[in-house]
C-alpha positions in Angstrom: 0.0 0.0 0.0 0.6 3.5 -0.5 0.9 5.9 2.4 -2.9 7.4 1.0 -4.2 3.6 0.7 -2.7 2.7 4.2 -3.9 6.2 5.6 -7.8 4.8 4.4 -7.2 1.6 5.5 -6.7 2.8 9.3 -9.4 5.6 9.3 -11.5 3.0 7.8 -10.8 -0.2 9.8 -11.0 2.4 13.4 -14.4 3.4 11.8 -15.5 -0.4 12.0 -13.9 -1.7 14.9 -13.1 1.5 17.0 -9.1 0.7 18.2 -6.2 -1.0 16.3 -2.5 -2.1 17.7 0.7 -0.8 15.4 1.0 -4.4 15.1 -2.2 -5.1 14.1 -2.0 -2.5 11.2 1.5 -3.4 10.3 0.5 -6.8 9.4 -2.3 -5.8 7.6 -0.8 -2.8 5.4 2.3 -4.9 4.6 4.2 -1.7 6.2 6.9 -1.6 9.0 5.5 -0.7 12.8 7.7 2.6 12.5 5.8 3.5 9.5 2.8 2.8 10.6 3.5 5.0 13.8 4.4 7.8 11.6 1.0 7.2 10.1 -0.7 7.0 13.1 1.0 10.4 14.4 0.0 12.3 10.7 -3.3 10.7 11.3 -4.0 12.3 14.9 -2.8 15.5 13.8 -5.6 15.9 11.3 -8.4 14.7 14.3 -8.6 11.3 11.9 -7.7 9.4 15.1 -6.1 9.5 18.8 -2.8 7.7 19.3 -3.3 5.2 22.9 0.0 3.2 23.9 0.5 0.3 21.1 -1.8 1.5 18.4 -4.5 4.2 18.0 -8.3 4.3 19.1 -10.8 6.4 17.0 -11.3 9.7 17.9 -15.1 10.0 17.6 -17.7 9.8 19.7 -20.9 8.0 19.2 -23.6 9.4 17.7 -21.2 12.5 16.0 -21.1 12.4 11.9 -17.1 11.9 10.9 -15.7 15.0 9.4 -15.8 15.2 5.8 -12.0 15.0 5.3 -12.4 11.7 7.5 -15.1 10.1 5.5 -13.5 11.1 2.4 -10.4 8.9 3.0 -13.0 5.6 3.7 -14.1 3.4 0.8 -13.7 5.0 -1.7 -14.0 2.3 -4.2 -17.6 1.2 -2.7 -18.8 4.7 -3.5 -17.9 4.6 -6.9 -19.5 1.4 -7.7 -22.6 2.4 -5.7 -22.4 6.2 -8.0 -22.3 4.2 -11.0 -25.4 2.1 -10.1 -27.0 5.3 -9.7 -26.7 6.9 -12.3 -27.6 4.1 -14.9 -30.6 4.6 -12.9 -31.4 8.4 -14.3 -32.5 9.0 -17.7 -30.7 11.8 -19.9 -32.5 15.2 -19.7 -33.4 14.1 -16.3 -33.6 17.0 -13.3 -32.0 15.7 -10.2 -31.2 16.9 -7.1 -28.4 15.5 -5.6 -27.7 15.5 -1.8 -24.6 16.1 -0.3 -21.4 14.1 1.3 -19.0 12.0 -0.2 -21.3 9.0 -2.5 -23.0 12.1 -4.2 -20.1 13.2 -4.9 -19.2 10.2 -6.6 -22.2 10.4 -7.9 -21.1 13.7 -9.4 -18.2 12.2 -11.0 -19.8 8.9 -12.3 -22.1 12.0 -14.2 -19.6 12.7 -16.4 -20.9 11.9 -19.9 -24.5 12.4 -19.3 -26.6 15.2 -19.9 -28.9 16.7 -16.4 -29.9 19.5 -15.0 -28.7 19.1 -11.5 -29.3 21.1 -8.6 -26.7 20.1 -5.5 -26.5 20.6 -2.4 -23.3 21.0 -1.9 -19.8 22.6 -3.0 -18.3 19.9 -3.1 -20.8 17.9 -5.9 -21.0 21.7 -7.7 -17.6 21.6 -8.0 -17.2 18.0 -9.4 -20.4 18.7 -11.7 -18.8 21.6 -13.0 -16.3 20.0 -15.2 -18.9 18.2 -17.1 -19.8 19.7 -20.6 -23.5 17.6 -20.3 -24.4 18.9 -16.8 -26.4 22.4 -16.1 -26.0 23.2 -12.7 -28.8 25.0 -10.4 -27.2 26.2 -7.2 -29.8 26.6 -4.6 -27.3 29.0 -2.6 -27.7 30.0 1.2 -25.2 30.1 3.9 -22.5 27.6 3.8 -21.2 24.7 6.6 -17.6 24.6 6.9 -15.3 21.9 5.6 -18.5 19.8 4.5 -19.8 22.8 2.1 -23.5 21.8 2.7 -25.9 24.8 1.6 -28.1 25.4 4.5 -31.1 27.5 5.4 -34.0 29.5 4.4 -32.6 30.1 0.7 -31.8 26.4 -0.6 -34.9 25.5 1.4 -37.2 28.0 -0.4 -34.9 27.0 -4.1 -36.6 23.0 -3.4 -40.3 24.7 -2.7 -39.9 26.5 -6.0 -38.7 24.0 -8.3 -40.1 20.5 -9.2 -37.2 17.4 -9.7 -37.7 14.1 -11.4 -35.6 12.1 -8.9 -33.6 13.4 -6.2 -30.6 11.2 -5.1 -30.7 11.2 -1.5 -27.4 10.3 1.1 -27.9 10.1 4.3 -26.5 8.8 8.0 -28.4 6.0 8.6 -31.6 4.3 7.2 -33.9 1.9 9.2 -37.5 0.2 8.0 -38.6 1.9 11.1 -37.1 5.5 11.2 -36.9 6.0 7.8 -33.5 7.9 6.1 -31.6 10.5 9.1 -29.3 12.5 9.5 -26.9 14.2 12.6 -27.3 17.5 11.2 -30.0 19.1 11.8 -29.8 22.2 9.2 -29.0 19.6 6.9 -32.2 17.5 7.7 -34.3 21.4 6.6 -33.1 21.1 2.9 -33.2 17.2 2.9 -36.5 17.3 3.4 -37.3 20.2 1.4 -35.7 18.4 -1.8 -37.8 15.1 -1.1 -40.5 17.3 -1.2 -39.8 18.4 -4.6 -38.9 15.3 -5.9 -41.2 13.0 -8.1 -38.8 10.2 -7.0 -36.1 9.7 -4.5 -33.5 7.1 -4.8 -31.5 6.3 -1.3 -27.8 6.0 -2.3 -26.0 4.2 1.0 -22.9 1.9 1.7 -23.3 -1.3 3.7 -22.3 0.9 7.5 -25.4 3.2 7.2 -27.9 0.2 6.5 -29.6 -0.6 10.1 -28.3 2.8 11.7 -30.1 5.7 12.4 -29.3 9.2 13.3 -30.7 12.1 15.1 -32.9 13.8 12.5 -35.3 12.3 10.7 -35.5 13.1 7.0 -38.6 11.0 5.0 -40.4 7.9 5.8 -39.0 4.9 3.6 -43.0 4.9 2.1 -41.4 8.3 0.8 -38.0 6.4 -1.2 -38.7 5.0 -4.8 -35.6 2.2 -3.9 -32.6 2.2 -2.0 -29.0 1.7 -3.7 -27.0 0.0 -1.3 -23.6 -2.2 -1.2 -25.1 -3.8 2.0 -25.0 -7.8 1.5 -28.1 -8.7 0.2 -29.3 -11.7 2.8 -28.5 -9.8 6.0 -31.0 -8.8 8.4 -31.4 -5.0 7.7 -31.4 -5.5 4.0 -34.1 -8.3 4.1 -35.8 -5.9 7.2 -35.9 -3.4 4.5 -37.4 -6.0 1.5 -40.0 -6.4 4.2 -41.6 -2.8 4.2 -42.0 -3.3 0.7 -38.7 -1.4 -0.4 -36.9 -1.8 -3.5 -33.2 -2.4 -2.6 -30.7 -2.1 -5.8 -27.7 -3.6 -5.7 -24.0 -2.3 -7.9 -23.2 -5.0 -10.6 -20.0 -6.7 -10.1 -16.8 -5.1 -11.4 
């Protein structure tokens, strides 16, 4: 691994199972234990993680969304094959607004040679929509969150009441049969809401670790999501508890 692989593999493996040993790691990432401690101390410095004698313990507490920066560096390649089911989803000349955090912005990038009108709700997706000659971007605008770049307030939440989308591809924290699609921020849960709302169809886009989880803020009903796009094994419980409520679950083709 390189040091950006082996930096995703710790953030990612603390995500699942909370604390590691430098021994642990090393054995895993094929590096040397002084590496890995030099990884571990770059790591800390960026609030990825908090170095404990022998190894490193994550640096979150429960019930707290990651930082962008932090989610950003975790599977990577999972959100790109989750984007791509996605968008062969959508149908060109489609409006779609897409949510914010790092699978839409994969989303955003698996856009590339198709042609949308796409309002999002973030920077971050705005940015990676911009570079494609098919897309015409809506920005909804407001005030901004720092570091996630999440529009927020009365503006982008007025922009969804105004406008009418054919799907809107919706991220979120966590999604249960019971509590429906969440989120920890509550600003964020405002504009969520607002761009269901507007939407003749919603499609859930989540990875396997938000499947079964909820979060503080509740954002639709699942009555209110078309299908749910999800990496999530396909015979475990919260899948199957899902199938259940009469949801459509999608899963990514094979690469």
């Amino acid at each position: 691994m390189n040091v950006m692989e082996r930096h995703k593999f710790v953030v990612g493996l603390l995500m699942q199972q909370n604390r590691a040993t430098v021994a642990e790691l090393a054995q895993a990432t094929g590096a040397s234990e002084m590496t890995i401690r030099r990884d571990l101390e770059v790591l800390e410095s960026r609030g990825a993680l908090r170095r404990v004698r022998g190894g490193a313990v994550s640096s979150l507490p429960g019930g707290v969304e990651p930082p962008y920066a932090i989610r950003a560096m975790s599977g990577a390649q999972a959100k790109e094959r989750l984007a791509r089911a996605v968008v062969e989803l959508l149908t060109d000349g489609e409006t779609v607004a897409l949510d914010t955090g790092t699978t839409a912005v994969a989303v955003a990038k698996a856009m590339s040679d198709r042609q949308f009108t796409v309002a999002p709700l973030s920077l971050h997706a705005a940015f990676a929509l911009s570079a494609h000659p098919g897309i015409q971007l809506v920005m909804p605008g407001g005030q901004v969150r720092p570091e996630e770049l999440s529009f927020y307030g009365h503006a982008p939440v007025q922009t969804f009441k105004d406008l009418c989308f054919d799907t809107f591809i919706l991220g979120c924290c966590g999604v249960d049969p019971v509590q429906g699609a969440t989120a920890y921020n509550l600003e964020d849960v405002q504009v969520k809401r607002a761009a269901v709302a507007s939407a003749q169809r919603v499609i859930l886009v989540a990875t396997a670790d938000k499947i079964g989880r909820a979060a503080l803020g509740r954002i639709c009903t699942m009555e209110e999501i078309a299908l749910v796009v999800t990496d999530a094994p396909a015979d475990s419980p919260a899948v199957e508890a899902l199938r259940d409520r009469g949801v459509e679950v999608v899963h990514p083709a094979d690469d």
